[in-house]
N, C-alpha and C positions, 0 to 999 in steps of 0.2 A: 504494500500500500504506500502511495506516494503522500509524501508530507507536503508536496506544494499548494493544495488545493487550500487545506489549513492555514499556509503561512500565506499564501495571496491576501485571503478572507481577515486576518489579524492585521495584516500592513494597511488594506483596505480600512478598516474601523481605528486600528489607530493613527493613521500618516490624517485620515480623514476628521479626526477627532481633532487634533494637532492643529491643522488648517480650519477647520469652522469654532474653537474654540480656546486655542494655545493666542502666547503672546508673541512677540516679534522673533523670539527667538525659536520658539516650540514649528512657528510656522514656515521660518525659514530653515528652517531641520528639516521638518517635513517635505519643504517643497526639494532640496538636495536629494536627501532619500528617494524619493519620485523618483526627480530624474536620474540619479544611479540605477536606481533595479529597471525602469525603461529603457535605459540604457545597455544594460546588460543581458537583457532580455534582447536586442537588436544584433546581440556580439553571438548570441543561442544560448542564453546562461541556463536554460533547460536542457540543450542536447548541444555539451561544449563539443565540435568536435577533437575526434580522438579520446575521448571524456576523459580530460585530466591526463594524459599520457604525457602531454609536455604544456608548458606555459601557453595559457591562450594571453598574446602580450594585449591586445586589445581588452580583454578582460582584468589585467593586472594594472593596465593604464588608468581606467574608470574608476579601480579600486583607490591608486595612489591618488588621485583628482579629489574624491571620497574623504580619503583621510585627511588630505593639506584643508579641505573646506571644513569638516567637523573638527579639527585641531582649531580653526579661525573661530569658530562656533565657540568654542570651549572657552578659548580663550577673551573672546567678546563679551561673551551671553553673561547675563547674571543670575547663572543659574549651575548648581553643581549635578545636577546630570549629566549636562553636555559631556563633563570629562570622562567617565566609564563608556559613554554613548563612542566619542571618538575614538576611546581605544579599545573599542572592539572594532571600530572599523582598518585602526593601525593594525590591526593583528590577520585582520583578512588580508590589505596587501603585503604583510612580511609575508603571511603564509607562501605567496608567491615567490618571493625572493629566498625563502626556505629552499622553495624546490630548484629555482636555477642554481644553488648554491647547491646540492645536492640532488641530482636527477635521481637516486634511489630510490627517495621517498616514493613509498606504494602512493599509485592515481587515486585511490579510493578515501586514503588518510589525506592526502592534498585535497580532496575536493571536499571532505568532509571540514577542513580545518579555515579554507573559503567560504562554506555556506552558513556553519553553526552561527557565527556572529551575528548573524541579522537576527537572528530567533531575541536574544537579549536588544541587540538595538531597538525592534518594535516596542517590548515590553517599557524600557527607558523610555521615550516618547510619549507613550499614553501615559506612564507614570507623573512624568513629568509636565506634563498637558494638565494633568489629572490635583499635581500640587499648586501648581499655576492658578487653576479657579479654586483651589480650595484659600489662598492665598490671598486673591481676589474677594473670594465672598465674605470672609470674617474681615476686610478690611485694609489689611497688612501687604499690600502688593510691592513687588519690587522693582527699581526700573528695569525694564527690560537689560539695557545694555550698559555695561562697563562706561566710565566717562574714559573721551582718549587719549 
């Protein structure tokens, strides 16, 4: 049984939760997020070919783009989600540079070591979405962004 139908369905409620209810920072995660996994999904991030046999660079490309924007996030946002949120996205593209650094690495641990991070990412965001209005309605909001 595939796990993607599930994890489409969780990005979908919380990247969408994120955008019709998060603050500048929740929203602009979200909209990154988007465009990485449509992104990635245009590169076959469901049927890499060769599945994971060797670096899909187009795919390790998107991820590093990924990382430098939620490292900017983290480091911007007034918010401490952002920084577990971003590294777990640093951790998907090392996993790439894992593998050019070691071609041994089995394709199935490579591709497992790619995809788990999102699983945590979505969760962060709706959490975070989710502290944001609770933050919000007792009163207590924070600015959105770091002054610079």
């Amino acid at each position: 049984m595939s796990l993607v139908p599930w994890f489409l369905a969780l990005f979908g409620l919380s990247t969408g939760y994120a955008l019709w209810r998060g603050g500048g920072p929740e929203r602009v995660t979200a909209a990154v997020f988007v465009a990485g996994v449509l992104a990635s999904v245009t590169v076959g991030l469901f049927r890499i070919p060769g599945d994971f046999a060797t670096v899909p660079i187009r795919l390790l490309t998107i991820d590093v783009l990924g990382a430098i924007l939620f490292a900017w996030i983290a480091i911007r946002a007034n918010r401490l989600w952002t920084i577990p949120f971003a590294a777990c996205q640093l951790l998907t593209a090392l996993a790439h540079f894992a593998r050019l650094a070691d071609p041994g690495i089995i394709p199935k641990g490579y591709m497992f070591l790619t995809v788990i991070w999102s699983w945590p990412m979505v969760l962060l965001l709706a959490w975070g979405t989710y502290l944001y209005r609770e933050r919000k309605r007792i009163g207590r909001p924070l600015p959105d962004w770091k002054p610079s």
